[in-house]
MARPA-461232 format. One record per residue (C-alpha): x, y negated, z; residue in one letter. Coordinates in Angstrom, 2 decimals. Example, Ala and Ser with C-alpha at 12.3 -4.5 7.8 and 13.67 -1.06 7.14 Angstrom:
<kolzas>
kolza px->12.30; py->4.50; pz->7.80; aa->A
kolza px->13.67; py->1.06; pz->7.14; aa->S
</kolzas>
This chain:
<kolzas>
kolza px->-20.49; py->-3.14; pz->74.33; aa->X
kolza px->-17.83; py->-1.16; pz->72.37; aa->X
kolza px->-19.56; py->2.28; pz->72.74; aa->X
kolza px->-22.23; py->-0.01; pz->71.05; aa->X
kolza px->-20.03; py->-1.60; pz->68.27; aa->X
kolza px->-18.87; py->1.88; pz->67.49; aa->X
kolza px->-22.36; py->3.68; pz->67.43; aa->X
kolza px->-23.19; py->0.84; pz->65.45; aa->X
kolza px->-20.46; py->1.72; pz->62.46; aa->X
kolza px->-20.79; py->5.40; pz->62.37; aa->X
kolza px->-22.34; py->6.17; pz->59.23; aa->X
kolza px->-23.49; py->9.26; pz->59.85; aa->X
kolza px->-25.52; py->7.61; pz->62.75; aa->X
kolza px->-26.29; py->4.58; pz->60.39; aa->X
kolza px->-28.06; py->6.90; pz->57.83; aa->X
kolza px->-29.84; py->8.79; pz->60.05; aa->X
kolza px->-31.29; py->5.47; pz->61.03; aa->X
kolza px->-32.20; py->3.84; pz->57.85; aa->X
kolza px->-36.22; py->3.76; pz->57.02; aa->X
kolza px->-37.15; py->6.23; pz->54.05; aa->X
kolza px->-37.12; py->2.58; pz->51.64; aa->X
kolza px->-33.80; py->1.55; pz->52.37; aa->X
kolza px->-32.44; py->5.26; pz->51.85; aa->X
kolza px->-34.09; py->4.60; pz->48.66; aa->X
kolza px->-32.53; py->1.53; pz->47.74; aa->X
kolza px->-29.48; py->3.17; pz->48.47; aa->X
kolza px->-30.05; py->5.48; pz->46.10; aa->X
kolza px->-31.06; py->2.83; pz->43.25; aa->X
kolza px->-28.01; py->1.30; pz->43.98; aa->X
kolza px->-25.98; py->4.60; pz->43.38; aa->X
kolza px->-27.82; py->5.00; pz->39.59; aa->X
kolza px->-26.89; py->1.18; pz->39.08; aa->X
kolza px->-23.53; py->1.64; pz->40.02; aa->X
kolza px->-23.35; py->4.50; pz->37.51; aa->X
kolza px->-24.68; py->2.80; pz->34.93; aa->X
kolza px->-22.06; py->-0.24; pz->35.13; aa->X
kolza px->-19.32; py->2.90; pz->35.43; aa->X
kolza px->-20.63; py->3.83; pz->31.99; aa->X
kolza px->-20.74; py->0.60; pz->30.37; aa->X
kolza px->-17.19; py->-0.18; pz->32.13; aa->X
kolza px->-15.78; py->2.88; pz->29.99; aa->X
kolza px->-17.04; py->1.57; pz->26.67; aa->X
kolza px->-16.34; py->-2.00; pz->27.24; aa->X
kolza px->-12.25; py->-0.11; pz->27.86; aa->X
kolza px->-12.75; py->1.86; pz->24.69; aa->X
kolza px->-13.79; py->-0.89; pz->22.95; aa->X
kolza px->-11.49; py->-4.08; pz->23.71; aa->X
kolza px->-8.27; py->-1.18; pz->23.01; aa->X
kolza px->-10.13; py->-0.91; pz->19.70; aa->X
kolza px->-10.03; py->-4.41; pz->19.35; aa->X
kolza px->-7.07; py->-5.11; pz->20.71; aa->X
kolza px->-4.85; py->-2.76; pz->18.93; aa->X
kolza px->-6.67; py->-2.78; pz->15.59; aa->X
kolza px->-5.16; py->-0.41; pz->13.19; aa->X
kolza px->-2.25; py->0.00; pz->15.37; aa->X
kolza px->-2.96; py->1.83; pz->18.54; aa->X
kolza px->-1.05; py->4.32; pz->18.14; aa->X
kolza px->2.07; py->2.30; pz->18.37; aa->X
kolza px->1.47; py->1.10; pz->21.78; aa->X
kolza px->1.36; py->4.58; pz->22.91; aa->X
kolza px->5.05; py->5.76; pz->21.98; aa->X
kolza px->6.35; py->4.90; pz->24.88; aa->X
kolza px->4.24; py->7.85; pz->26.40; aa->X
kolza px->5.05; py->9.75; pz->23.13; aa->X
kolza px->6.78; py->12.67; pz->25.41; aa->X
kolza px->4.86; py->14.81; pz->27.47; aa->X
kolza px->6.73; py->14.41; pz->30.38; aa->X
kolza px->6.87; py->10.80; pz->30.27; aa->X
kolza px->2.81; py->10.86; pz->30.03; aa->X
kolza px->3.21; py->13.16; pz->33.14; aa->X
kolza px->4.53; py->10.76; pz->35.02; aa->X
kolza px->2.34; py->7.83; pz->33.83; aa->X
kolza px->-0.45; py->9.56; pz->35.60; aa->X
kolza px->1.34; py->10.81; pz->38.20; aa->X
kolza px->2.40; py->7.32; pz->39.54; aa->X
kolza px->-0.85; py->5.54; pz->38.40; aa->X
kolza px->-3.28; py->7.80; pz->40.44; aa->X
kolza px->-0.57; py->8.00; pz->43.24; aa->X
kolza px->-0.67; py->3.76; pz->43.48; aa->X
kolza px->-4.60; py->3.77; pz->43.23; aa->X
kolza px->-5.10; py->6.77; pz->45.28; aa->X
kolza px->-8.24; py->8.23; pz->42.92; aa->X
kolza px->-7.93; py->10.27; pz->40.01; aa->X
kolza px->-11.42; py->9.69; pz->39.19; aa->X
kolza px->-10.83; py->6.02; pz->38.76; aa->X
kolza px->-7.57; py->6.88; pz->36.52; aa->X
kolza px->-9.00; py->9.68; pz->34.44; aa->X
kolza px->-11.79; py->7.35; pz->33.61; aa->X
kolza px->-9.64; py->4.86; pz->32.50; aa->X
kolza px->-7.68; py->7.77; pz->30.20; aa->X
kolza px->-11.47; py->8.78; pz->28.65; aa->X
kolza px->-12.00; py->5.01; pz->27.81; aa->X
kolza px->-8.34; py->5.08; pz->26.36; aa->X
kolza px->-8.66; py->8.06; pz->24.58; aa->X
kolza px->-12.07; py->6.67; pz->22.86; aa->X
kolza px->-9.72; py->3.48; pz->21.83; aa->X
kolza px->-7.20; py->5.28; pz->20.27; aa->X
kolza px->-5.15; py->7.12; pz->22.49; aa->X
kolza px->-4.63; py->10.64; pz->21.50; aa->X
kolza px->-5.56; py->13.19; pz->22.96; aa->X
kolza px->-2.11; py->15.22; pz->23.39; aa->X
kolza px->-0.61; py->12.36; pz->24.87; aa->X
kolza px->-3.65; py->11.96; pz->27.76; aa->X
kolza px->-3.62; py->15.54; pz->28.07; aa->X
kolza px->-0.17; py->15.33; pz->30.31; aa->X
kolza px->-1.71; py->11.94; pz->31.94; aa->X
kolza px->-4.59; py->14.06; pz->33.30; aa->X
kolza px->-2.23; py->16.68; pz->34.76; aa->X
kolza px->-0.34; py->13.62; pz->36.36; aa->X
kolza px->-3.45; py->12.40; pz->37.99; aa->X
kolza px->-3.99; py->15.85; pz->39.65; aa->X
kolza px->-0.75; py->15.28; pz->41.12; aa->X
kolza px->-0.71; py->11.60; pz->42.16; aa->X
kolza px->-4.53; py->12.14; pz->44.09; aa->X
kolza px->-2.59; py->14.44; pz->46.15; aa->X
kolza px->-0.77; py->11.78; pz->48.30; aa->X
kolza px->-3.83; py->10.75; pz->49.78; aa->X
kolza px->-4.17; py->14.65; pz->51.87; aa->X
kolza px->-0.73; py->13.76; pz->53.12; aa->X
kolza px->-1.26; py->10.17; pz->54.25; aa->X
kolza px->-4.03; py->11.81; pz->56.35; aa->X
kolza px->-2.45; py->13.96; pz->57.83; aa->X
kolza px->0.18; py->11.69; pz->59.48; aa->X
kolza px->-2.64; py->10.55; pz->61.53; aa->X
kolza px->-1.33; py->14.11; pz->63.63; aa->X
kolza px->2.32; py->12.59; pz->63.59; aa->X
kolza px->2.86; py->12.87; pz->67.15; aa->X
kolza px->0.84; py->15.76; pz->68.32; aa->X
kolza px->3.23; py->18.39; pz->67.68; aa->X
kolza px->1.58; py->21.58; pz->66.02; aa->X
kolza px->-1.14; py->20.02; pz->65.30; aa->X
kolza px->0.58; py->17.78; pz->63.36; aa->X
kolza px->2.56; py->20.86; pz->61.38; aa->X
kolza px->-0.84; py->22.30; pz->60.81; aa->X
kolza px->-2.22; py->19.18; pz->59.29; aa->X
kolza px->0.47; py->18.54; pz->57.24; aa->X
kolza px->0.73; py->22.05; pz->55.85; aa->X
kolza px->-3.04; py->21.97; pz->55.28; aa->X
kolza px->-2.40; py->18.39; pz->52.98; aa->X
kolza px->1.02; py->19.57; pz->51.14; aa->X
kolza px->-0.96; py->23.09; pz->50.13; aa->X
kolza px->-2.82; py->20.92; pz->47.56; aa->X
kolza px->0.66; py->18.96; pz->46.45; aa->X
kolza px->2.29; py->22.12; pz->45.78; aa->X
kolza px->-0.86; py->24.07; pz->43.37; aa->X
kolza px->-1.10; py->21.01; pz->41.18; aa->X
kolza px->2.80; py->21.20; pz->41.04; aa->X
kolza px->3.00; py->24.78; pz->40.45; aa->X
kolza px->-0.48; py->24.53; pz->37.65; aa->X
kolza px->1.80; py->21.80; pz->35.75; aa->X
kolza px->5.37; py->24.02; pz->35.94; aa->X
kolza px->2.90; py->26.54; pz->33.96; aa->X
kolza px->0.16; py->24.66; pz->31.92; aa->X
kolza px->2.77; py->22.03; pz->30.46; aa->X
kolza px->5.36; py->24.21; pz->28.73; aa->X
kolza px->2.25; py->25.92; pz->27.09; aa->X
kolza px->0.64; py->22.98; pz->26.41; aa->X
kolza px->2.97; py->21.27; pz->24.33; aa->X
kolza px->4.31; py->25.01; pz->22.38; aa->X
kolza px->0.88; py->25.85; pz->21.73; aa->X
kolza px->-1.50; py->22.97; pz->23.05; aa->X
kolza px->-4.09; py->25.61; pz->24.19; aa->X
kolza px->-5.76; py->23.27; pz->26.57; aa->X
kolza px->-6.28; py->20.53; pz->23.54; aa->X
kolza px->-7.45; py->23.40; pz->21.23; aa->X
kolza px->-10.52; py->24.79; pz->23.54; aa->X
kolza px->-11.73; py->21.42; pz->24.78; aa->X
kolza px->-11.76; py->20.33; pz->21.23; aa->X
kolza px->-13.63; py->23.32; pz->20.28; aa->X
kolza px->-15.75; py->22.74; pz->23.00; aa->X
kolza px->-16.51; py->19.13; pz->22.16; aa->X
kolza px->-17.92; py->19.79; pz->18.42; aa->X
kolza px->-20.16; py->22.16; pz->20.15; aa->X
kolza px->-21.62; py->19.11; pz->21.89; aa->X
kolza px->-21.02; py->16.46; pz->19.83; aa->X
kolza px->-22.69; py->15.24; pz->16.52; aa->X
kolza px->-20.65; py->13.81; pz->13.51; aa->X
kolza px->-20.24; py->10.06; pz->15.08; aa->X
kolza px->-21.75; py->9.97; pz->18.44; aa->X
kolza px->-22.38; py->12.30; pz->21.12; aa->X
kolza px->-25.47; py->14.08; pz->21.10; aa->X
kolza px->-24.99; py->16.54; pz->23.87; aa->X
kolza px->-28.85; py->17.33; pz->23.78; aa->X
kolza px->-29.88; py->15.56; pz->27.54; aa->X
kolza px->-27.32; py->12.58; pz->27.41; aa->X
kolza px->-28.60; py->11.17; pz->24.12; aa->X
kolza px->-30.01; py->8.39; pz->26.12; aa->X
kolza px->-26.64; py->7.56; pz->27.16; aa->X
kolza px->-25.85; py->5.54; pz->23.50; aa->X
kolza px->-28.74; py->2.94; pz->23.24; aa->X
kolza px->-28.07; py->2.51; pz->27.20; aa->X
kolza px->-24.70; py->0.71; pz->27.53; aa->X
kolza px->-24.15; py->-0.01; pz->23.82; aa->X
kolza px->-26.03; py->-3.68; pz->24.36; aa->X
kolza px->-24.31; py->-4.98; pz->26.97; aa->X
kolza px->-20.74; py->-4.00; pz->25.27; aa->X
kolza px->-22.52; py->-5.57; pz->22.27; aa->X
kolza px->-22.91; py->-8.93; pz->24.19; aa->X
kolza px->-19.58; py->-8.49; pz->25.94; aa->X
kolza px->-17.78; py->-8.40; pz->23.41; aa->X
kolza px->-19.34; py->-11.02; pz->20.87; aa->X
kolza px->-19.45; py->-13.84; pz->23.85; aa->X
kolza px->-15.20; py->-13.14; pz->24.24; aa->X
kolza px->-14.87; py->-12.97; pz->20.90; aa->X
kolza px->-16.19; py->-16.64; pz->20.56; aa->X
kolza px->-13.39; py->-17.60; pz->22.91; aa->X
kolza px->-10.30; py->-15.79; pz->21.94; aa->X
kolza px->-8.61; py->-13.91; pz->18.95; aa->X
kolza px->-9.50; py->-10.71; pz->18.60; aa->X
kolza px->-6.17; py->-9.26; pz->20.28; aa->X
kolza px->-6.84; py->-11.69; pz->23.32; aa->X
kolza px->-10.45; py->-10.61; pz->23.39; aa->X
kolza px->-10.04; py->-6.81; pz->23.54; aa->X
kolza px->-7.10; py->-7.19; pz->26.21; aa->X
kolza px->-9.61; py->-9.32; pz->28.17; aa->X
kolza px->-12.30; py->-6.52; pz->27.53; aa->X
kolza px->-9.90; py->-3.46; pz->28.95; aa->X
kolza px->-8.74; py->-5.47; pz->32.03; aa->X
kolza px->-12.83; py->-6.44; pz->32.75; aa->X
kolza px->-13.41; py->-2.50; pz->32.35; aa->X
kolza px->-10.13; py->-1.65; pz->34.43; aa->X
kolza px->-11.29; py->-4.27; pz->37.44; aa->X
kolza px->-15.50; py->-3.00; pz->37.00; aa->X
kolza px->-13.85; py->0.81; pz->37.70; aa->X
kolza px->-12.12; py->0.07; pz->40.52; aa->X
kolza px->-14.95; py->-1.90; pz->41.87; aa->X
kolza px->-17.51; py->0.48; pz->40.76; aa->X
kolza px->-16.52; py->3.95; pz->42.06; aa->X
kolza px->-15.22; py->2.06; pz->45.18; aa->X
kolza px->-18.76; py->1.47; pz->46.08; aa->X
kolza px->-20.58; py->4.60; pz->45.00; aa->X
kolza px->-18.00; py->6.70; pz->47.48; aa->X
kolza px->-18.79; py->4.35; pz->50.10; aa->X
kolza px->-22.29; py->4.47; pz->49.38; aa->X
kolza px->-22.55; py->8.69; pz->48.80; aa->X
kolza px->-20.46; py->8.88; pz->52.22; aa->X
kolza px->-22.80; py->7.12; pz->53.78; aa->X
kolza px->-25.72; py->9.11; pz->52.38; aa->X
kolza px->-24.29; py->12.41; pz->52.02; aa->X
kolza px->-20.76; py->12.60; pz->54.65; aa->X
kolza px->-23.50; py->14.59; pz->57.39; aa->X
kolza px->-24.45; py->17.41; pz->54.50; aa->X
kolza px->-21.19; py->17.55; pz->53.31; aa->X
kolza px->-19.92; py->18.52; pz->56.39; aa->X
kolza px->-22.49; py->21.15; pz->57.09; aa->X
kolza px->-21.42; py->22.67; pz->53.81; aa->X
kolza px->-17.80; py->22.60; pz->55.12; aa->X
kolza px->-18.16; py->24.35; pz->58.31; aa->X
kolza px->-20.81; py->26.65; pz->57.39; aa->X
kolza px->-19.02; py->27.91; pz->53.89; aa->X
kolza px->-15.37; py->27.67; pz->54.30; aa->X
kolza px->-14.82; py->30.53; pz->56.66; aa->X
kolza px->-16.44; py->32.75; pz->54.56; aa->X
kolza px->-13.76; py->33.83; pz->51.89; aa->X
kolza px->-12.04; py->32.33; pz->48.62; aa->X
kolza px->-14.78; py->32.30; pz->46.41; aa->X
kolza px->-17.31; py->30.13; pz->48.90; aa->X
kolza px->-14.53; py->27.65; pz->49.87; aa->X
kolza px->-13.40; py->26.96; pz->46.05; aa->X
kolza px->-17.40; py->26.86; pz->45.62; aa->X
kolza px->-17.72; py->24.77; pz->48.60; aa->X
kolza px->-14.95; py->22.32; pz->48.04; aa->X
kolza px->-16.51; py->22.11; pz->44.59; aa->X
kolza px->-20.13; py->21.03; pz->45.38; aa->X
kolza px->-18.98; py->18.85; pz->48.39; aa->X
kolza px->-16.17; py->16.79; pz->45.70; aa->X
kolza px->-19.37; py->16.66; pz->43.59; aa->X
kolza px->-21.45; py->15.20; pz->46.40; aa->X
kolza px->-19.04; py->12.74; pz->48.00; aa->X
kolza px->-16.94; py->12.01; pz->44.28; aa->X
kolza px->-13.64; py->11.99; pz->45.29; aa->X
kolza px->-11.55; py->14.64; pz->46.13; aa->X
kolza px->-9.74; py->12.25; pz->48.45; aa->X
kolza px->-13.00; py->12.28; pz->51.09; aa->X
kolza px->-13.37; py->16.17; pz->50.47; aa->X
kolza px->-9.51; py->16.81; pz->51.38; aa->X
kolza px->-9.42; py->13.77; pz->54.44; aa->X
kolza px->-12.39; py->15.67; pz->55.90; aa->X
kolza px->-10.57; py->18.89; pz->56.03; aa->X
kolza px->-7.00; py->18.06; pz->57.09; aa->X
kolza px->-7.77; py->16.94; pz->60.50; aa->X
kolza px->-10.28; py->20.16; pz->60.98; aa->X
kolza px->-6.97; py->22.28; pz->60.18; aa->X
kolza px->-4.55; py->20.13; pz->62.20; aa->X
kolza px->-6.94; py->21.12; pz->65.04; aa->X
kolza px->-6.79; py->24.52; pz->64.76; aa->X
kolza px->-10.58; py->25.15; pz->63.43; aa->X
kolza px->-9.46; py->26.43; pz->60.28; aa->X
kolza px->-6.04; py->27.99; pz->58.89; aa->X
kolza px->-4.18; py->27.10; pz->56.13; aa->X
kolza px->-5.30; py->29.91; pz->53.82; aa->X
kolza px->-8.98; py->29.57; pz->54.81; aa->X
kolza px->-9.03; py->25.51; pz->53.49; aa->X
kolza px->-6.50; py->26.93; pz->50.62; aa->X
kolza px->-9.31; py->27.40; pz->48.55; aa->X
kolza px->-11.64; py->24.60; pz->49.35; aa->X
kolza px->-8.92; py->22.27; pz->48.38; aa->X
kolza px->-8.48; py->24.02; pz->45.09; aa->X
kolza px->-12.43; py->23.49; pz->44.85; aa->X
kolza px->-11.56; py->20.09; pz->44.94; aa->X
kolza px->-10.08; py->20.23; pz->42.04; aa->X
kolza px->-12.74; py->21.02; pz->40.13; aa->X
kolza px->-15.63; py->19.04; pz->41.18; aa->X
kolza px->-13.65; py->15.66; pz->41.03; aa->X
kolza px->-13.80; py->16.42; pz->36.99; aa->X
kolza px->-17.54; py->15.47; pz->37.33; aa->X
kolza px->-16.16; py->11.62; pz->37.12; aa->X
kolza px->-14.37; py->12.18; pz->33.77; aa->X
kolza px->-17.49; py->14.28; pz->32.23; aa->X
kolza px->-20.00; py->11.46; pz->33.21; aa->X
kolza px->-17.71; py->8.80; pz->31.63; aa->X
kolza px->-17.48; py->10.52; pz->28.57; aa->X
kolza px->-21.15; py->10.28; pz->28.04; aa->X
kolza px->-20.78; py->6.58; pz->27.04; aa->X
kolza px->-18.23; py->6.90; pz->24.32; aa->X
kolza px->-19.67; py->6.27; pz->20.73; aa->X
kolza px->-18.89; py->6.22; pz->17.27; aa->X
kolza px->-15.56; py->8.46; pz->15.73; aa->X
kolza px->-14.10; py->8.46; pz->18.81; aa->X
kolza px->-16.49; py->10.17; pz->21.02; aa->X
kolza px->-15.53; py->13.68; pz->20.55; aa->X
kolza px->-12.15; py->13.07; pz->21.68; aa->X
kolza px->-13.13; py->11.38; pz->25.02; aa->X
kolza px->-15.49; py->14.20; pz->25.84; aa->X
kolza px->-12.60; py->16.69; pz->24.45; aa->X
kolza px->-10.39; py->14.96; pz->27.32; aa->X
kolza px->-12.63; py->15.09; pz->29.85; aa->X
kolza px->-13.64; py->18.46; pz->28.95; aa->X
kolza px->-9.54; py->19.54; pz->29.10; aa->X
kolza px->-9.88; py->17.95; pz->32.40; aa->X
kolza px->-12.07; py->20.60; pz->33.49; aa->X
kolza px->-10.28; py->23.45; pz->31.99; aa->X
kolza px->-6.86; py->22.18; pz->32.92; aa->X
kolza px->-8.31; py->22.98; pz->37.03; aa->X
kolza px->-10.84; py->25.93; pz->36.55; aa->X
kolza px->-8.05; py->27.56; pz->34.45; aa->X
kolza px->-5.13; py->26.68; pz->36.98; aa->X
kolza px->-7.72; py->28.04; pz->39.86; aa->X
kolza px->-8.43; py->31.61; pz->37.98; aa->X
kolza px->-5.14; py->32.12; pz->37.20; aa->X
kolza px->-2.58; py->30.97; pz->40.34; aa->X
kolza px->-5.13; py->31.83; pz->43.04; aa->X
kolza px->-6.24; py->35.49; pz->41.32; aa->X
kolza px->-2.63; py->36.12; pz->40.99; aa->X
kolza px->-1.19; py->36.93; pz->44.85; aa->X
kolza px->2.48; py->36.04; pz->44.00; aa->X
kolza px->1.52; py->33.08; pz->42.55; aa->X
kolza px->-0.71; py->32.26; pz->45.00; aa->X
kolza px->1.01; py->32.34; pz->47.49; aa->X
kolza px->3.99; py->29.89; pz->46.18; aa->X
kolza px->2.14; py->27.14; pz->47.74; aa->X
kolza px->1.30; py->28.43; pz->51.06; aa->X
kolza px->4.80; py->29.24; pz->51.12; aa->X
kolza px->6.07; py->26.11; pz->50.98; aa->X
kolza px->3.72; py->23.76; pz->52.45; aa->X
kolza px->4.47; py->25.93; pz->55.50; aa->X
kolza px->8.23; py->25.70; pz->55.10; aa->X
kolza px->8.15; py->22.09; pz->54.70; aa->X
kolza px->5.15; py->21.72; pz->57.89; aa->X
kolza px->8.32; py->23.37; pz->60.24; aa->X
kolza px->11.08; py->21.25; pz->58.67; aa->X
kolza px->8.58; py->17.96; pz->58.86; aa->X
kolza px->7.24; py->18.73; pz->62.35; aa->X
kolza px->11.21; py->18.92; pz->63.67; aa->X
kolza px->12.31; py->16.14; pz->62.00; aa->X
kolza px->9.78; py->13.26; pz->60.62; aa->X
kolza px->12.40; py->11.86; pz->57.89; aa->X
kolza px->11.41; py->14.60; pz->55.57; aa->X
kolza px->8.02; py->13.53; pz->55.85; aa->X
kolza px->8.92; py->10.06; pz->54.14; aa->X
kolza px->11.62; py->12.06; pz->51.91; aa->X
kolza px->8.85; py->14.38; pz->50.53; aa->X
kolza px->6.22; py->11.59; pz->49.70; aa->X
kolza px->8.81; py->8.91; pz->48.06; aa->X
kolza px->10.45; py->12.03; pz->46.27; aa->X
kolza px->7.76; py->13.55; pz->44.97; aa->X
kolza px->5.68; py->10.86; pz->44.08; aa->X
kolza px->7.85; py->7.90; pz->43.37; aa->X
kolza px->11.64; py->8.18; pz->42.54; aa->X
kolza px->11.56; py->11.57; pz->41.18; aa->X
kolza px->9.21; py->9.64; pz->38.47; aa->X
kolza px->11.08; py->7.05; pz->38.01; aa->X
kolza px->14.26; py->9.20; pz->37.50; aa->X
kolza px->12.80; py->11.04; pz->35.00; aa->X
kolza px->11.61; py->8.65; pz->32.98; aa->X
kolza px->15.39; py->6.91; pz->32.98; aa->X
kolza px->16.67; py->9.89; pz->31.86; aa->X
kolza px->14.38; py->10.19; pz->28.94; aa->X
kolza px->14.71; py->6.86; pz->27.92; aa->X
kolza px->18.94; py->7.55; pz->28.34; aa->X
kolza px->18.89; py->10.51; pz->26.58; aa->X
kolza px->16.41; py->9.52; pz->23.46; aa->X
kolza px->13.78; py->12.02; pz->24.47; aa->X
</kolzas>
C-alpha cells in the first residue's frame, strides 16, 4: 500500500498519466493563473497610487539609502523564499511611485535572499559526510556570485547609476508616451485594466481613499503569493520530467550550455528555487562537480527575470515605463553580472573558492552551517541597517 501511496504522488508519474484533456486544463489553468498575476500587479500599483496620493515618495525614505534598500530585498525574498514573488511586488511598487533608484538595490537584494533556499536543500545531505560537503558547496556557489555581483554592481550603481541609465533607455524603446506599447503585449492594457477598474471603485465605496489603496496593495500582495504558488506547482507537475532531461543532457557540456540550460529550465519551471533544488542533490551525489553546475546556477539567474518582465506588461498610464525600466534592470543587473564575473577567471573563481572553503569547515563542524545562513541572511541585515539609522546615513 505505501509503494502505492507513493507512486500515487509522484508527479512525474502523475503527468505521464493524465488524459491529453486534463493536460489541457492544466494548461488553461496556467494562462488563468497568469492573467490574475497581471491584474495582481496593477491592482499593487494602483492602491500605492491611491494610497499615497501625492506623497509616495515620502513613505519611501526610509529605503532612501542604497544599502538600506539592499537589505529590504535581501530579507524580504530570504522570508518568502522567491524572488519572483518579491520582484513582482517591487514592479507593482515602482508603477505606484517608488523610484526606480531606490528598487534598483531591492532587486539586487532579492538575488541574494532567493539564495537561502539552495542551502536549505542541501542540508537534506547533513549527515552523509562528503556528500553532504558537495551539496553544500554546490548551494553556497550561488550565495557567494550574487554577493560578489553586488560588492561590484552597487558602488557603480549609485556613482554612476549605469544599470538605471540602460534599462531606462531600453524602456522608451518599448514604451509609448503613457502606456506600454511594446508591439505584441498591447493586449495586455484593455486585459486587466477592468477588473482593477471594478476593484478599486467597489473599495472605494467602503473606505477612504488611503484605507482603500492599502486594502488594494495587501489584496495584490496575498493574490502573488497565491498566484505564482500555484503556477510552480502546476509547471512542475507539467514540465519537472523535461526539465530534467535538459539538466542531465546539457550541463556536462561546458559553461555556455549550463548558463543556457539553467536559463531555459528557470524559464520552464519559474523559479530559480526548483531549478537550483533539482541540482544540489545531483552534486551532493557526485553526478556533477561544483564547477560543472557553476554555471547552470548562474543560468538561473537569468531566466527567473522572466517573472518581473511579464509583470511589467500590466503597468499603465505615466508609470509604465519605469516598471518595465525595473524589470528590464532586473535582467541586466544578472546577464551583466554573468558576462562579466564568470568571463573573468579571477573573478570567477572567488566563489568556487569559497563555497569550497566553507563546504570543509561546514562538513567538520555543522555550527557554521547555522552561523553562515543567520549571518548572511539575517543579522548581518539587521546590523546594518542599525548602523545606518545610528549613524544618519
Amino acid at each position: 500500500m505505501n509503494d502505492t501511496t507513493a507512486n500515487a504522488s509522484s508527479p512525474e508519474l502523475s503527468n505521464s498519466q493524465l488524459s491529453p484533456s486534463s493536460h489541457w486544463l492544466n494548461w488553461l489553468k496556467i494562462a488563468g493563473l497568469v492573467y490574475l498575476l497581471l491584474v495582481s500587479v496593477s491592482i499593487i500599483g494602483g492602491g500605492f497610487k491611491l494610497a499615497a496620493g501625492e506623497h509616495a515618495k515620502e513613505l519611501f525614505d526610509f529605503a532612501s539609502n542604497p544599502l538600506t534598500g539592499l537589505i529590504v530585498g535581501t530579507i524580504a525574498t530570504a522570508l518568502i523564499q522567491s524572488s519572483s514573488t518579491v520582484t513582482s511586488i517591487i514592479v507593482g511598487l515602482v508603477a505606484g511611485g517608488l523610484p526606480v533608484s531606490i528598487a534598483i538595490p531591492m532587486v539586487m537584494g532579492a538575488n541574494i535572499g532567493t539564495t537561502i533556499t539552495n542551502t536549505i536543500v542541501s542540508l537534506g545531505h547533513v549527515r552523509k559526510g562528503d556528500e553532504f560537503r558537495r551539496a553544500f558547496a554546490a548551494a553556497t556557489v550561488h550565495d557567494f556570485f550574487n554577493l560578489v555581483s553586488v560588492v561590484i554592481f552597487l558602488p557603480l550603481e549609485i556613482m554612476f547609476g549605469v544599470l538605471e541609465k540602460m534599462g531606462g533607455f531600453l524602456a522608451s524603446l518599448m514604451v509609448g508616451a503613457d502606456s506600454l506599447s511594446m508591439h505584441g503585449f498591447n493586449f495586455v492594457k484593455p486585459l486587466v485594466k477592468p477588473p482593477v477598474t471594478f476593484i478599486q471603485q467597489q473599495l472605494t465605496s467602503l473606505a477612504p481613499d488611503t484605507a482603500s489603496g492599502i486594502l488594494m496593495v495587501v489584496l495584490g500582495i496575498a493574490t502573488i503569493f497565491v498566484v505564482i504558488t500555484l503556477i510552480g506547482k502546476l509547471l512542475r507537475s507539467l514540465l519537472v520530467g523535461k526539465a530534467k532531461a535538459i539538466l542531465h543532457s546539457a550541463v556536462g557540456r561546458g559553461p555556455v550550455s549550463g548558463i543556457a540550460s539553467g536559463t531555459l529550465m528557470t524559464i520552464l519551471v519559474q523559479s530559480s528555487s526548483t531549478t537550483t533544488s533539482l541540482i544540489v542533490p545531483l552534486a551532493g551525489s557526485g553526478v556533477f562537480s561544483l564547477r560543472q553546475i557553476y554555471p547552470f546556477t548562474l543560468g538561473a539567474n537569468i531566466g527567473t527575470c522572466i517573472t518581473a518582465l511579464l509583470a511589467a506588461t500590466a503597468i499603465t498610464g505615466v508609470n509604465a515605463i519605469f516598471a518595465l525600466q525595473i524589470a528590464l534592470v532586473h535582467l541586466l543587473y544578472n546577464v551583466s553580472a554573468v558576462i562579466l564575473i564568470y568571463g573573468i577567471p579571477l573573478l570567477r573563481n572567488i566563489p568556487l573558492w569559497a563555497a569550497e572553503h566553507l563546504s570543509i569547515a561546514a562538513s567538520a563542524n555543522k555550527i557554521y552551517v547555522g552561523v553562515y545562513i543567520l549571518g548572511i541572511f539575517f543579522v548581518t541585515p539587521l546590523v546594518l541597517i542599525g548602523g545606518c539609522q545610528l549613524l544618519g546615513i
